[in-house]
N, C-alpha and C positions, 0 to 999 in steps of 0.2 A: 549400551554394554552392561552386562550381570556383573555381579560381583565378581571378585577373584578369588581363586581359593587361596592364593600367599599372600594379600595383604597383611603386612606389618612382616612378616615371616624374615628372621633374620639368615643366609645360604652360607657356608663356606664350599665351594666346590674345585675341586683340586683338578688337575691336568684339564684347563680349558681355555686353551688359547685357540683352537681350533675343533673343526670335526665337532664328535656331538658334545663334547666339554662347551663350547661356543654355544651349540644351539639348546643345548639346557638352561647356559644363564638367560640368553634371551627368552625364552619359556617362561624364566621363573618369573624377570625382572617384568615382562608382562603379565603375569598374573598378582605384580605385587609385592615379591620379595624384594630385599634387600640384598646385594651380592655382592660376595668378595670371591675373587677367583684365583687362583695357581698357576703358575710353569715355571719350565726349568729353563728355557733356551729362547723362544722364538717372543724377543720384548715385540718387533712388529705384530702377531698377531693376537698378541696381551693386548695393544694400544686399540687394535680394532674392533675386540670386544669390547672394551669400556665404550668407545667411540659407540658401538650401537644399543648398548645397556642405556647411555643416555640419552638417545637419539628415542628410546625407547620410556622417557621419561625416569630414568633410575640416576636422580642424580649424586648418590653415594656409591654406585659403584665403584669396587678397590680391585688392583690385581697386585698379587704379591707374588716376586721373583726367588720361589721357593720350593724344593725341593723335597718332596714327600719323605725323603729319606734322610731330610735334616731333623734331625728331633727336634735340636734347640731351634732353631727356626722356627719351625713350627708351631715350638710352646711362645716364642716372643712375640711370632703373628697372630695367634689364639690370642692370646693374652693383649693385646692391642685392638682385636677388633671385641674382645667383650667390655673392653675399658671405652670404647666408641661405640660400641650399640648397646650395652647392658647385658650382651648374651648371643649366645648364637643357637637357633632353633632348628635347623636343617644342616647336617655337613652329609656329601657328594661322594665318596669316592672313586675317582674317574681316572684319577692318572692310570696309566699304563703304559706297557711296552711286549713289542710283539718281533721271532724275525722265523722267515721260510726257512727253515734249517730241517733236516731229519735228525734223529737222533743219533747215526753213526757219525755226524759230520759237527755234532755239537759239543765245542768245549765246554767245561767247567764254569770257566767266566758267564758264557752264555746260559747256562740254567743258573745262575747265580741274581743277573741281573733280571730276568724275568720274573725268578722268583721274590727279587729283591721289592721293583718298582709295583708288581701287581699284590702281592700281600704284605711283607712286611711296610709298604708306604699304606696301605689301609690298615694295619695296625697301630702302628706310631701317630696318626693323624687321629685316628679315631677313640686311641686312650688318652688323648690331648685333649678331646671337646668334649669327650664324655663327660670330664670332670666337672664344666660349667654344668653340663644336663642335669648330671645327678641330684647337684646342688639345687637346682632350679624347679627338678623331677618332670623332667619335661623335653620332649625333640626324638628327632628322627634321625635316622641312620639309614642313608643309601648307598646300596656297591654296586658300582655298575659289573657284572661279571659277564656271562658270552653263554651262546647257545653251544659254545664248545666245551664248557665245562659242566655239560649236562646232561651231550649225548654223544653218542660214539657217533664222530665224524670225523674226515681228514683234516687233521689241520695240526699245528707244530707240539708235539709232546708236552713242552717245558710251557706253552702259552695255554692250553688243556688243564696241566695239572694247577697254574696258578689262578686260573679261575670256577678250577675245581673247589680247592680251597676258600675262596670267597663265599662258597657255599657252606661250605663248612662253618665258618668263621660267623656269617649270618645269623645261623641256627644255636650256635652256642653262644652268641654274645648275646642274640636275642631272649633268649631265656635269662640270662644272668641280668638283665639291666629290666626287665619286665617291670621286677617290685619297683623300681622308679620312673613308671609308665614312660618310658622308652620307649619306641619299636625300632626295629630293624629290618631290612629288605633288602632284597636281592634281584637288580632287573640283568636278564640276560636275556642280549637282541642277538639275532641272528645277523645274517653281512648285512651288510647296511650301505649306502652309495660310496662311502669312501673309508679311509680308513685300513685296518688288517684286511679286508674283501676287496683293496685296488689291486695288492701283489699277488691274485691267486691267479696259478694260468689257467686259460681260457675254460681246458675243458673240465676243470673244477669248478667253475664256477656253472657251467653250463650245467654241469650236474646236481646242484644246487637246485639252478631255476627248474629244471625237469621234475622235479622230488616237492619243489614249495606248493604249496595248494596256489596260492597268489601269483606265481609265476615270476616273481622279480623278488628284486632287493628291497630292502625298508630304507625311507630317509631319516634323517636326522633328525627334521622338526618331528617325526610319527614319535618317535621314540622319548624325545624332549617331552613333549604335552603328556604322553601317559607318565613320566618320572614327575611332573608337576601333580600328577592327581596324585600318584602314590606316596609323595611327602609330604600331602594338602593334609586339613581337617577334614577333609571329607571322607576319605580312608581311614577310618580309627581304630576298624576289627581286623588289620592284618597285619601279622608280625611273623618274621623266621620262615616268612617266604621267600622263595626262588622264583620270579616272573618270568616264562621262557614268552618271546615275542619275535617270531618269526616267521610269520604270512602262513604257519602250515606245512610244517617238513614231517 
């Protein structure tokens, strides 16, 4: 086996108790990182990611019952694992939330919490580990955002506009954190086998595969492995980019 590119690498990666939250830790924790992971609800499938982080040799892996949208949470869990590992060099942002609504049919609440869990929990999490970084001058910054906040396709308004945002948010945190070589990124997959592409019906989805150059969906591990090179040492000349990874739409 070659090296890995996360050896030693310390992860926070938030909403990954399942789906590619799951198979990123597993990605990283095989190439070497360190991993502490997130959720809000599902403790069984928190238990089963740890269960395979050390099945995978990761025997520090943490998961913390935490809520992107707790500040103080968030700063007690930061502040607990950099008093346990000295630092944290990679944080994740993956949590999200997604629902098939149109816009005539969509309450208030409804673009509230979308907008809530998909940028403001990558805000709040991310002014929280910067802090070590900066100190440190040193770490990455990854948003998982969507091939929907990139291009004009169907898919729900308020889940659009908040990974439209993540774009945004990218490009100007990336620039700002630069002077303390920082980067920041932005991967945006297209459907994927599970996940926001289970609830689409049929012939959306068919219209999809007709349009992909690939002709299908992307997995989970596909997308995992390239978010491990793109917060590796071996990517070190891209920052304030938007990765669109989508077989070719």
């Amino acid at each position: 086996m070659g090296a890995r590119r996360l050896e030693g690498k310390r992860v926070l990666l938030t909403g990954a108790s399942r789906g590619l939250g799951r198979a990123m830790a597993t990605a990283f924790a095989q190439e070497g990182a360190r991993v502490a992971i997130t959720y809000t609800r599902d403790d069984e499938g928190a238990a089963a990611v740890l269960e395979r982080l050390r099945a995978a040799g990761l025997a520090e892996a943490r998961a913390y019952k935490v809520s992107v949208l707790d500040g103080a949470a968030t700063e007690s869990m930061v502040r607990e694992l950099e008093q346990a590992w000295g630092g944290l060099d990679v944080l994740v942002n993956n949590a999200g939330v997604s629902q098939n609504l149109p816009l005539a049919l969509m309450e208030e609440e409804d673009w509230d919490r979308v907008m809530d869990v998909n940028v403001k929990g990558a805000f709040l999490t991310s002014r929280t580990v910067l802090k070590g970084m900066i100190r440190r001058k040193a770490g990455v910054i990854l948003n998982i955002g969507s091939l929907a906040g990139t291009r004009m396709i169907e898919a729900p308004v308020h889940y659009c506009a908040s990974k439209a945002a993540l774009k945004g948010l990218t490009q100007a945190l990336a620039k700002e954190v630069a002077r303390y070589q920082i980067r920041v990124l932005c991967l945006a997959p297209g459907l994927l086998e599970d996940g926001v592409g289970r609830n689409l019906p049929e012939h959306r989805l068919a219209d999809y595969l007709a349009h992909c150059a690939l002709g299908r969906v992307g997995t989970f591990d596909e997308v995992a492995r390239f978010a491990a090179f793109l917060v590796s040492d071996v990517n070190t000349y891209m920052s304030g980019e938007t990765v669109v990874m989508d077989g070719g739409l």
